[in-house]
C-alpha positions in Angstrom: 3.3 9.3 25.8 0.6 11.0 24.0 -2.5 12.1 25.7 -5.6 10.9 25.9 -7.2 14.0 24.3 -5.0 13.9 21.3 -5.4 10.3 20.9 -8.8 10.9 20.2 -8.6 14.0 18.3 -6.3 11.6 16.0 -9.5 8.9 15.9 -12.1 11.9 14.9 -9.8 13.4 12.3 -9.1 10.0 10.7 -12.7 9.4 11.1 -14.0 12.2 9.2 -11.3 12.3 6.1 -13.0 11.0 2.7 -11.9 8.4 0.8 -9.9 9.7 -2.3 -9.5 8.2 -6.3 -6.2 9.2 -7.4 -6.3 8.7 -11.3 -3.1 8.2 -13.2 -3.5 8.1 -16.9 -0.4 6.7 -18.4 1.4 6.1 -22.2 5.1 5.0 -22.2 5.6 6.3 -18.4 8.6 3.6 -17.8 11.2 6.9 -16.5 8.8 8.3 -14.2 5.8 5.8 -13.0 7.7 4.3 -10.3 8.8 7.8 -8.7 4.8 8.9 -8.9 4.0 5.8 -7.0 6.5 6.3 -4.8 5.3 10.0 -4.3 1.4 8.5 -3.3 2.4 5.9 -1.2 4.3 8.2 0.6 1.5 10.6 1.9 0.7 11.6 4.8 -3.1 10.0 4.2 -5.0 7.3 5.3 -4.0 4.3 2.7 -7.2 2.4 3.7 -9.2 5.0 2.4 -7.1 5.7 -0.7 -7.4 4.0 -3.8 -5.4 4.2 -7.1 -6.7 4.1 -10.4 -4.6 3.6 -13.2 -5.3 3.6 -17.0 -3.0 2.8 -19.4 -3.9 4.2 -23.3 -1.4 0.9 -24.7 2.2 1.4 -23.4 4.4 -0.7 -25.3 7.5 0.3 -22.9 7.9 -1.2 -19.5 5.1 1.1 -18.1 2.5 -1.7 -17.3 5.6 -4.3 -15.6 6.7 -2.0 -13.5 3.4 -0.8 -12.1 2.7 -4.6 -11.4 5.8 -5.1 -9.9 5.6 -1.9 -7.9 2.3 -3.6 -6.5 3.5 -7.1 -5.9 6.2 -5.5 -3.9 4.5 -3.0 -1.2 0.6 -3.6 -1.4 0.2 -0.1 0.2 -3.0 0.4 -1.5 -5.5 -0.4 -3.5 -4.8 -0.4 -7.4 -7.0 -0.9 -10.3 -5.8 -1.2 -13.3 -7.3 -0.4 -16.8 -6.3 -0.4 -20.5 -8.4 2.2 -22.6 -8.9 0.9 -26.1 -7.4 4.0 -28.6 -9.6 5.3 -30.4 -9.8 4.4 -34.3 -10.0 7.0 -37.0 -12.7 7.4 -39.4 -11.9 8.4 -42.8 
């Protein structure tokens, strides 16, 4: 049974840890986006005071599905989800 003291260590420390942006830029990630995810949701840190941020540049592989599905599966934190338009050329 954990002690009173520690108990309340635990409270201050969780108290005074920031709240984090993890930023994922992504292009045709489908071999590896799941394992990253994985990787976050699997810290040690607060998920309430996490937040994920992912942009995608276009993917035309699996990239987007599976970081949806990922979601709809284990809502573990917060994800937000953005498609950068690509830039066009000027000639």
């Amino acid at each position: 049974m954990p002690s009173e003291t520690s108990e309340n260590t635990q409270k201050v420390e969780h108290y005074v840890l920031p709240s984090i942006s993890i930023i994922i830029p992504v292009h045709n990630e489908k071999l590896v986006i799941e394992r990253r995810l994985t990787n976050i949701s699997e810290t040690n840190y607060p998920k309430e005071k996490m937040e994920v941020i992912v942009t995608d540049s276009g993917s035309d592989d699996r990239t987007r599905e599976i970081i949806f599905e990922r979601f709809r599966r284990k809502s573990c934190f917060l994800l937000k989800m953005r498609e950068e338009e690509r830039p066009m050329l000027l000639t």
